[in-house]
TIKE-822305 format. One line per 4 residues: number of its first residue (from 1); their letters; for each residue x, y, z of N, C-alpha, C. Coordinates in steps of 0.001 Angstrom, whole numbers, plus 500000, padded with zeros to 6 digits. Each point is the difference from the previous one (the first is absolute). Example, Ala and Ser with C-alpha at 12.3 -4.5 7.8 and 13.67 -1.06 7.14 Angstrom:
<sites>
1	AS	513190/494310/507800/499110/501190/500000/500900/501200/500000 | 499650/501050/499280/500820/501190/500060/499230/501090/500730
</sites>
This chain:
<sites>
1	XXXX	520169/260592/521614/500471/501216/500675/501403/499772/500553 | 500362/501106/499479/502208/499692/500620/500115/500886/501604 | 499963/499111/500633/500095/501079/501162/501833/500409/500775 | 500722/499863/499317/501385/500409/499950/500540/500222/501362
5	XXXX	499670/499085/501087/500137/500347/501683/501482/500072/500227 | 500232/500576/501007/501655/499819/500513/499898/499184/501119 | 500474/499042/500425/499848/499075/501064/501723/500081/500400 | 499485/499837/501363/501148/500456/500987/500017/498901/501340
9	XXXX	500973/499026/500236/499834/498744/501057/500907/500969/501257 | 499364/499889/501141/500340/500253/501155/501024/499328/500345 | 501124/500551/499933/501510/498893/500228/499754/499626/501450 | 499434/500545/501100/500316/499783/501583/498456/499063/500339
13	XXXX	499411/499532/498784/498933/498837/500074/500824/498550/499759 | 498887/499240/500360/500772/498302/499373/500568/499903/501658 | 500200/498794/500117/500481/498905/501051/500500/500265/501175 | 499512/499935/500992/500949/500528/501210/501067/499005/500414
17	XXXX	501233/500038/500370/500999/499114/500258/499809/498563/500377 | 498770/500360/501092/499984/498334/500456/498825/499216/498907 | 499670/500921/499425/499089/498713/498832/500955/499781/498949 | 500953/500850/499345/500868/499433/499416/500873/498953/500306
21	XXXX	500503/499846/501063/500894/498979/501238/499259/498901/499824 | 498586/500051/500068/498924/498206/500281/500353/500116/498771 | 499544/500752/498814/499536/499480/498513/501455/499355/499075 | 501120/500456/500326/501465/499481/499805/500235/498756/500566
25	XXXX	499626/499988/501165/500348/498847/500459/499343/498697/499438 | 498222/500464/499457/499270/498916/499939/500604/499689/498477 | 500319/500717/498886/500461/500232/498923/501519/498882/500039 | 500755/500389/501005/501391/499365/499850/499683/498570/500389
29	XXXX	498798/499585/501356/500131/498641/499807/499245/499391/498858 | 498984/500427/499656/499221/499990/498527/500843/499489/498791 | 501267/500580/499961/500973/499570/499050/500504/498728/499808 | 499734/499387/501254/500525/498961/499353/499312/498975/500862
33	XXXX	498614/499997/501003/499129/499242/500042/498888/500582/499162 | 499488/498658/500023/498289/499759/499407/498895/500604/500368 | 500058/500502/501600/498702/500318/500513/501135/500602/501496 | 499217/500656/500760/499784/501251/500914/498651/499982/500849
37	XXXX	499575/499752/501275/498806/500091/500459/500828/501522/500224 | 498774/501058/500336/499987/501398/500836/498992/499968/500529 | 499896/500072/501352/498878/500418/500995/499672/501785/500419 | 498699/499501/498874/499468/501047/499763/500359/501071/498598
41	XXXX	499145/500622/499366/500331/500987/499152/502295/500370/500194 | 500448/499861/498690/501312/500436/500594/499721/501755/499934 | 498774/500349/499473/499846/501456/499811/499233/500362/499797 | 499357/501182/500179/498578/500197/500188/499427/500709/498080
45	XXXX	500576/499037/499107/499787/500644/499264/499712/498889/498798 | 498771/499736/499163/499766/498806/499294/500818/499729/498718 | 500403/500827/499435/500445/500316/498942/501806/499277/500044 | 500618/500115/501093/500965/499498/500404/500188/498734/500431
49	XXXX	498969/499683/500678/499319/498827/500715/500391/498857/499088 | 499048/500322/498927/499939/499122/498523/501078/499609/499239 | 501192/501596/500117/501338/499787/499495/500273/499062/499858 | 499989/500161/502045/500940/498368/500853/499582/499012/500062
53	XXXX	498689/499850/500112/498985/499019/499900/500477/499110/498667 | 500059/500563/498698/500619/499598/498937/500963/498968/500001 | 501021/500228/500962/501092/499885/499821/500191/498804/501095 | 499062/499723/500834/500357/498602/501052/499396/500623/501289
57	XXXX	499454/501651/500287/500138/500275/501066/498359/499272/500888 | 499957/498864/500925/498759/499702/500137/499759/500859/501235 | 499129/501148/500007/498673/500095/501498/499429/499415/500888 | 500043/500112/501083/499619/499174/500854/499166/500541/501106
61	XXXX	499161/499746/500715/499566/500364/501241/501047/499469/501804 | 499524/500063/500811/499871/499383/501274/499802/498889/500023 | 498718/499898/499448/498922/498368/499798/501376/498975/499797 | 499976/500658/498854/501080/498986/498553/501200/499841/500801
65	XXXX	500464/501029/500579/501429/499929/500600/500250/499152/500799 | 498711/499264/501166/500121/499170/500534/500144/498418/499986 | 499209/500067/498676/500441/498806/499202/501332/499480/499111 | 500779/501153/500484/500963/499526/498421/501167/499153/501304
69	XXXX	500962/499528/499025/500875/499406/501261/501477/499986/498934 | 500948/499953/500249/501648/500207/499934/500053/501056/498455 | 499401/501102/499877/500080/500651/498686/500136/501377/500792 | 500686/500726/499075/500326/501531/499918/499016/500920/499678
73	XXXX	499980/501164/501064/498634/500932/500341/500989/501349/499690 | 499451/500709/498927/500293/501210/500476/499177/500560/501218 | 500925/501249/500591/499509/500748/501470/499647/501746/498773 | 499037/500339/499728/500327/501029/499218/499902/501458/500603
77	XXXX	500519/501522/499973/500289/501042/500673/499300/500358/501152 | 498814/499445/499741/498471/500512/501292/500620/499325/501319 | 501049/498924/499994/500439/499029/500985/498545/499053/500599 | 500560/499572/500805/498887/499123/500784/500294/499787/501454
81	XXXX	499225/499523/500585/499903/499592/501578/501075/498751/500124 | 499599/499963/501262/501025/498927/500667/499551/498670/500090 | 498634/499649/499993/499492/499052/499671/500420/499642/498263 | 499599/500509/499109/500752/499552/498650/501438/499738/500211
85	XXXX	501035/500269/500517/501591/499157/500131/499344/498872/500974 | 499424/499843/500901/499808/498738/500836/499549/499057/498888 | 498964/500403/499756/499165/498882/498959/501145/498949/498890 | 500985/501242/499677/501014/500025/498810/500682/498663/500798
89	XXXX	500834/500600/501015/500539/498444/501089/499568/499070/499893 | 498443/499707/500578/499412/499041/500049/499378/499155/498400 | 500391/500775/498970/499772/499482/498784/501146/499732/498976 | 501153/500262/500655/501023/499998/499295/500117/500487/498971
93	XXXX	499687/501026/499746/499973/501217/498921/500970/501189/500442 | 500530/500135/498564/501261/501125/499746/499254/501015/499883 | 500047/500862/501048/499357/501733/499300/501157/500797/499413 | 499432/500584/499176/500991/500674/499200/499815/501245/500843
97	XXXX	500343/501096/500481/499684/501113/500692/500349/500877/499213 | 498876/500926/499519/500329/501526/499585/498909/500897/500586 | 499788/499948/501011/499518/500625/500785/501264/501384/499963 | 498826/501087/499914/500709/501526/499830/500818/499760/501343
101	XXXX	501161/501127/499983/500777/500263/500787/499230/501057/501231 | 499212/500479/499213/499580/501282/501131/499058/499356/500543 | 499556/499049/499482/498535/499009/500323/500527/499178/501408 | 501383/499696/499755/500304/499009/500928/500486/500600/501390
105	XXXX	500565/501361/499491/500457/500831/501248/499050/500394/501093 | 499011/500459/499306/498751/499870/500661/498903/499133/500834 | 500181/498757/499415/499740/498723/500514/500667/499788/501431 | 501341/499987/500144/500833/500176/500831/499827/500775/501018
109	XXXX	499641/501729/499250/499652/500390/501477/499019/499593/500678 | 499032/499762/499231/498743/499713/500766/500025/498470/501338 | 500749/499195/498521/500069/498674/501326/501167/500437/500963 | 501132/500457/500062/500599/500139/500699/500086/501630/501319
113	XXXX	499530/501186/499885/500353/500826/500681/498950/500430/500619 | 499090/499248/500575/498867/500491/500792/500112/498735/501540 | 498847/500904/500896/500002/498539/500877/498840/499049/499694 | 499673/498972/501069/499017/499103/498939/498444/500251/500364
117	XXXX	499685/501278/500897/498736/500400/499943/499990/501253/499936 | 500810/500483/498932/499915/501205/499405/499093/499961/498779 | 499062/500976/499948/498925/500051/498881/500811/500737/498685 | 499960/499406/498855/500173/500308/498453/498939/499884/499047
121	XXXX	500275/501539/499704/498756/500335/499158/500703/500158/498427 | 499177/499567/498533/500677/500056/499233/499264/500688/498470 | 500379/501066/499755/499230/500514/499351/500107/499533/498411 | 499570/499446/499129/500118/498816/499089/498452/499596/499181
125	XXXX	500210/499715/499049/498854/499154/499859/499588/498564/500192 | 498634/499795/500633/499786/499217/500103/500058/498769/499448 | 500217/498499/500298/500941/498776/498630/500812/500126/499178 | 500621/501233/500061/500757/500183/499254/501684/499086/500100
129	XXXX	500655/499490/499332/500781/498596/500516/501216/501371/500478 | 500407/500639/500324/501228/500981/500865/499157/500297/501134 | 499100/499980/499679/499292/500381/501715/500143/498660/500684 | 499269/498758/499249/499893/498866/500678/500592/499437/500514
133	XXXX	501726/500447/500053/501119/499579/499550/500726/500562/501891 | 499197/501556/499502/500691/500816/501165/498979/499503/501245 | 498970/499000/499990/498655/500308/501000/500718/498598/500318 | 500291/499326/499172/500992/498244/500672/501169/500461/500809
137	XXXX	500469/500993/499774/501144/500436/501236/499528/500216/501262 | 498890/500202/500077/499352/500318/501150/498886/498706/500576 | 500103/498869/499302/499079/498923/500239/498660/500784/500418 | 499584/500796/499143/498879/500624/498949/499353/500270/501166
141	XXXX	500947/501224/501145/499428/500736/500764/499854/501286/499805 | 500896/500317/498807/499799/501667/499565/498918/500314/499721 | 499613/500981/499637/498345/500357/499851/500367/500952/498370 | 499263/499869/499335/500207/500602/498308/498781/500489/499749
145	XXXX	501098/501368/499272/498526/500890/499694/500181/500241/498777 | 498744/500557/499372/500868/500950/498669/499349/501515/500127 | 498991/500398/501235/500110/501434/500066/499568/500173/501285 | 500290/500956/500587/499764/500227/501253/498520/499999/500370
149	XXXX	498893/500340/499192/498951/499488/500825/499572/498651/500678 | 500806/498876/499521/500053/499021/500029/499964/499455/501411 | 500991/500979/500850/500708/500238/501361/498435/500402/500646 | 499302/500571/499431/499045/500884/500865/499208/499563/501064
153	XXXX	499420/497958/499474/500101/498920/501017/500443/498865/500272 | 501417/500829/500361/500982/499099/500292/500483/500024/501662 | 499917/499463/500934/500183/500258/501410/502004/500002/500029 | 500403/501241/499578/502145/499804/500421/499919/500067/501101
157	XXXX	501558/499749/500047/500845/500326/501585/500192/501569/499673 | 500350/500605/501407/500032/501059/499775/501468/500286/499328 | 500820/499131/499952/501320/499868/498839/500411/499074/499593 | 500295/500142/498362/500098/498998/499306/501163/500043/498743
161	XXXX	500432/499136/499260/500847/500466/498951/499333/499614/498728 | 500389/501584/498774/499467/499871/498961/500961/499999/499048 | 499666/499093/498952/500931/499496/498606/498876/499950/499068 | 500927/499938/498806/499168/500400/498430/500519/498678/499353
165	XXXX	499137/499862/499038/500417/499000/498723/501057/500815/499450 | 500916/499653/499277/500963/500651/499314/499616/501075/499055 | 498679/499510/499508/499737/500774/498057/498817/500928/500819 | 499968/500276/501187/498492/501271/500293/501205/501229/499957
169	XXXX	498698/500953/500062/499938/501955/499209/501004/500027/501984 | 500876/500599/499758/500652/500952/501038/499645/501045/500803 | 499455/500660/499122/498980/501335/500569/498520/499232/500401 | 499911/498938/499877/498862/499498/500742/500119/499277/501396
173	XXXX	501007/499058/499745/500602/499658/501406/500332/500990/501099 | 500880/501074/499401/499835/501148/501229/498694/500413/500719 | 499015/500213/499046/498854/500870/500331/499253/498517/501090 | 500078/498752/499613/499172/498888/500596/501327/500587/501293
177	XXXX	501012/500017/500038/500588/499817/501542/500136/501421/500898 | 499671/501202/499306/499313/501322/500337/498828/499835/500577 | 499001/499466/500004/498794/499826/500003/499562/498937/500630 | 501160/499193/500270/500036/498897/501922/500458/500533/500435
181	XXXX	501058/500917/500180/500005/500525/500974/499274/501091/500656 | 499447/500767/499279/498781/500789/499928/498655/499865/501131 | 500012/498339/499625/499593/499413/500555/499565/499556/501946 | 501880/500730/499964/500353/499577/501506/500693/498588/500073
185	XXXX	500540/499043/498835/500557/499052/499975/501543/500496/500393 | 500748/498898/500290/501566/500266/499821/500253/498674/499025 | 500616/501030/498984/500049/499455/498396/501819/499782/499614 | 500453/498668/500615/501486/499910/498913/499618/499437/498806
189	XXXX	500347/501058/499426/499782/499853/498107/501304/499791/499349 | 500189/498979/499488/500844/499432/498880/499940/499963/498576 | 500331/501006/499542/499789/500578/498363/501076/498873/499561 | 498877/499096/499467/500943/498544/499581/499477/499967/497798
193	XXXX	499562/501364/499597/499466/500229/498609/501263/499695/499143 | 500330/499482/498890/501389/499574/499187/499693/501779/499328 | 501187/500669/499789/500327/501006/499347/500115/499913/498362 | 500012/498964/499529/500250/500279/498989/498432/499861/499717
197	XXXX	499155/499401/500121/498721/499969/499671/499429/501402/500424 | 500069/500197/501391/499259/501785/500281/500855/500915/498921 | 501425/500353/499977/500005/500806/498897/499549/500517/499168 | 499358/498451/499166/499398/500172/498722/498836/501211/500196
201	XXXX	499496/499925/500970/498816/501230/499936/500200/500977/499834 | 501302/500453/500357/500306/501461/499622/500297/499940/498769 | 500671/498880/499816/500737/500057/498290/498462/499922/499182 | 499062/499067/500078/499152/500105/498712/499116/501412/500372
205	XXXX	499990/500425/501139/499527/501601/499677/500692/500996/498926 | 501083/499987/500643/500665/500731/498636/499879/499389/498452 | 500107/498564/499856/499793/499408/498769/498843/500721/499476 | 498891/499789/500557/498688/499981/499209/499585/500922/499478
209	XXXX	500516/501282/500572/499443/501741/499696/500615/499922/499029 | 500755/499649/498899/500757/500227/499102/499150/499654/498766 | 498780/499294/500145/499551/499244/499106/498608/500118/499734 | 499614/499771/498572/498305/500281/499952/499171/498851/500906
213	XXXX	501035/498303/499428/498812/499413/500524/500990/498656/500872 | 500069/499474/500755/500363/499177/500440/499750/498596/500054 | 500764/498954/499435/499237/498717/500358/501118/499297/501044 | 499263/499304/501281/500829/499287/500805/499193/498772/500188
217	XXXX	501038/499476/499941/500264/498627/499122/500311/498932/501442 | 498806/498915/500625/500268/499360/501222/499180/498786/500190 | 500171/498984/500831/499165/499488/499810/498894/500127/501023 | 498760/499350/500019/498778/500447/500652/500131/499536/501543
221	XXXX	500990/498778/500150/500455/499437/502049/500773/500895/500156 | 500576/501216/499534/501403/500623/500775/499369/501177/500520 | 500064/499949/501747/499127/501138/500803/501166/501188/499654 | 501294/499671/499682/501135/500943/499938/499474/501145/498391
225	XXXX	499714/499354/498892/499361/500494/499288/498859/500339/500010 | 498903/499924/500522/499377/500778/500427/499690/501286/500591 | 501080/499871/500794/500795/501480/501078/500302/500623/499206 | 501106/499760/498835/500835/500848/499071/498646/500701/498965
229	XXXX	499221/499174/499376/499277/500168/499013/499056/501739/500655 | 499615/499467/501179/499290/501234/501024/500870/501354/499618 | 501515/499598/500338/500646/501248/499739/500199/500597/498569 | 500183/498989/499270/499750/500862/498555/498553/500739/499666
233	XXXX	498682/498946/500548/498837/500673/500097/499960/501444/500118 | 500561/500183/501627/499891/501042/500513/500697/501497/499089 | 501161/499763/499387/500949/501239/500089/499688/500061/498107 | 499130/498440/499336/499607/500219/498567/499126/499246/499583
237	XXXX	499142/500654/500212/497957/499502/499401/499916/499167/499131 | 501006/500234/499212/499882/499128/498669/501115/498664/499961 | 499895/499358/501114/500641/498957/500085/499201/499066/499770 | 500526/498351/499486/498816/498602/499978/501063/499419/500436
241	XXXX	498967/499054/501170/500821/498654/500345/499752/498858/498768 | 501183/499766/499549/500064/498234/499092/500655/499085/500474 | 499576/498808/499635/500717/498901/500682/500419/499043/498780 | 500531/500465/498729/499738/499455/498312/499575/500630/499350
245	XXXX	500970/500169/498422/499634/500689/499316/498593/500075/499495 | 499242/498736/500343/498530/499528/499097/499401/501128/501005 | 500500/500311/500812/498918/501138/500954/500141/501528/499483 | 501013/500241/499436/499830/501616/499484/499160/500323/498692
249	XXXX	499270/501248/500365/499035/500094/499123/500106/501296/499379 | 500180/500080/498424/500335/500817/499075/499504/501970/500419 | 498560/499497/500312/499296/500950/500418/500220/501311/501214 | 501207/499251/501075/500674/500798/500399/500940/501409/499701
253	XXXX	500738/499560/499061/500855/500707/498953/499369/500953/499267 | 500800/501522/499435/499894/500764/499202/501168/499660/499258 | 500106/500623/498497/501400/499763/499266/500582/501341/500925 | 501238/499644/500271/501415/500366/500024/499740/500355/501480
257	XXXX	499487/498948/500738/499906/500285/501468/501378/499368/500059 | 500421/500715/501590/501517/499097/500754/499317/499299/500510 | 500539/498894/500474/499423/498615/500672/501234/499794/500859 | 499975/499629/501527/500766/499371/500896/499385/498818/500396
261	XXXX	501263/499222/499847/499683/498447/500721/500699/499863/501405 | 499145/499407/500729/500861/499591/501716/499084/498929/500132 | 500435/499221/501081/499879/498817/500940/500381/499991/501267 | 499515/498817/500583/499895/499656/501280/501532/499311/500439
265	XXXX	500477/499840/500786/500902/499148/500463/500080/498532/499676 | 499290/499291/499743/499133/498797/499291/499909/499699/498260 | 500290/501266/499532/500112/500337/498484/501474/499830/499197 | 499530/498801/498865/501278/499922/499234/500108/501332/499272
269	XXXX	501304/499889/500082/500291/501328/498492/499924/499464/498638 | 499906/498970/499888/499471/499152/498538/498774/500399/499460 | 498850/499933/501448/499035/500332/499835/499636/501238/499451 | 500571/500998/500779/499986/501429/499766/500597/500280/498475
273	XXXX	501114/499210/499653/500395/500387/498658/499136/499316/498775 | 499286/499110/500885/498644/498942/498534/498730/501485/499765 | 499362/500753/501465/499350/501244/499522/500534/500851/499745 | 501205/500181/499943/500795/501380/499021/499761/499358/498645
277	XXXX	500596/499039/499332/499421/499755/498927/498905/499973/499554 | 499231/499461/500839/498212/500187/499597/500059/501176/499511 | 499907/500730/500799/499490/501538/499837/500824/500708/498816 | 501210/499687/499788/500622/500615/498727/499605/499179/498827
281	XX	499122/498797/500246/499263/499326/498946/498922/500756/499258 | 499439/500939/500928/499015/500932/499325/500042/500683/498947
</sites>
């Protein structure tokens, strides 16, 4: 059966700045060493992982990190706490830092513009390494949620300050800081969300209505793709999450359906252009 699809790649999908920034960097020292530790995933996406992995990039945990001694660590976009640069000192290890820019600005406020028994609340997911990162600024007195019922037994001050992980929904953070104050809290809220990631929601709304069927293309750790995938859900029924071409299934498709491709912030455009071919393989 010829199913003759038109496939169409979401130009405002693929990489957000600061994962491009770690993945260049790990790439340029890659060039001309042998090997690369990165602590932790450099991206929440396997398919990429493997690229680099390929190529010298070794993974690492905490555990591992503590053991290594005078070798080079990448720091990758999620950033990290302040305990990981101490450790780095005390082990004589080079971190490479590509910790996002907006990641770090944020970091900053938190350790720096409060007093020191001021309560910080952080709306984020839980282990997630940018939260963990932002909860070490606070020598892991902030309190992290990922939805407001969470709060429901939680004993606050009657004021407190609220911050977001970079990659959460905008229109959700408002409504969580609508709804402390609601409360009777006194709420300084710091809309600390990166813009180029919230954008995208408006942008793949408009993307998706254009199209019979949608495939977005992410991997299965990225809570950021997840969020996005919801919104194509929502505004077009006929969307599938894939994470590899071995995951799309023929049976979806009519001949001469349009097909749109998008991704997560976490998503190569390599990737996205390996299921445009698939699908014009049909």
């Amino acid at each position: 059966m010829k199913y003759d699809l038109t496939v169409t790649i979401d130009k405002a999908s693929g990489f957000c700045f600061g994962v491009v920034y770690a993945i260049d960097m790990a790439e340029d020292i890659l060039a001309s060493d042998e090997y690369l530790y990165c602590l932790g995933d450099i991206v929440h996406n396997d398919e990429e992982v493997k690229r680099l992995t390929d190529k010298g990039l070794r993974i690492i945990d905490h555990e591992r990190l503590k053991h290594l001694r005078n070798e080079k660590v990448l720091i990758r976009a999620h950033g990290e706490a302040p305990s990981t640069y101490q450790l780095a000192l005390e082990n004589q290890l080079t971190l490479i830092d590509a910790s996002c820019p907006v990641v770090l600005k944020l970091q900053n406020r938190i350790k720096n513009s409060h007093d020191e028994d001021e309560q910080i609340l952080i709306f984020g997911k839980h282990g997630h390494a940018e939260v963990l990162g932002l909860q070490g600024q606070t020598d892991g007195k902030a309190i992290v949620f990922m939805d407001i019922a969470e709060l429901d037994h939680v004993e606050l001050p009657s004021k407190f300050t609220l911050y977001s992980q970079t990659t959460k929904s905008t229109d959700k953070f408002y409504q969580i800081k609508d709804e402390l104050i609601s409360r009777g809290y006194e709420v300084k809220a710091n809309d600390t969300i990166c813009r180029q990631v919230s954008n995208r929601y408006g942008d793949l709304e408009k993307f998706v209505v254009n199209y019979d069927k949608i495939l977005f293309v992410s991997g299965k750790k990225s809570s950021n793709g997840k969020v996005l995938y919801d919104v194509c859900k929502k505004y077009n029924d006929q969307s599938y999450f894939i994470s590899n071409i071995e995951e799309i299934d023929k049976s979806w498709f009519a001949p001469n359906d349009k097909v749109g491709i998008c991704g997560a912030t976490s998503t190569p455009m390599w990737l996205m252009e390996q299921v445009k071919q698939e699908l014009l393989s049909f």
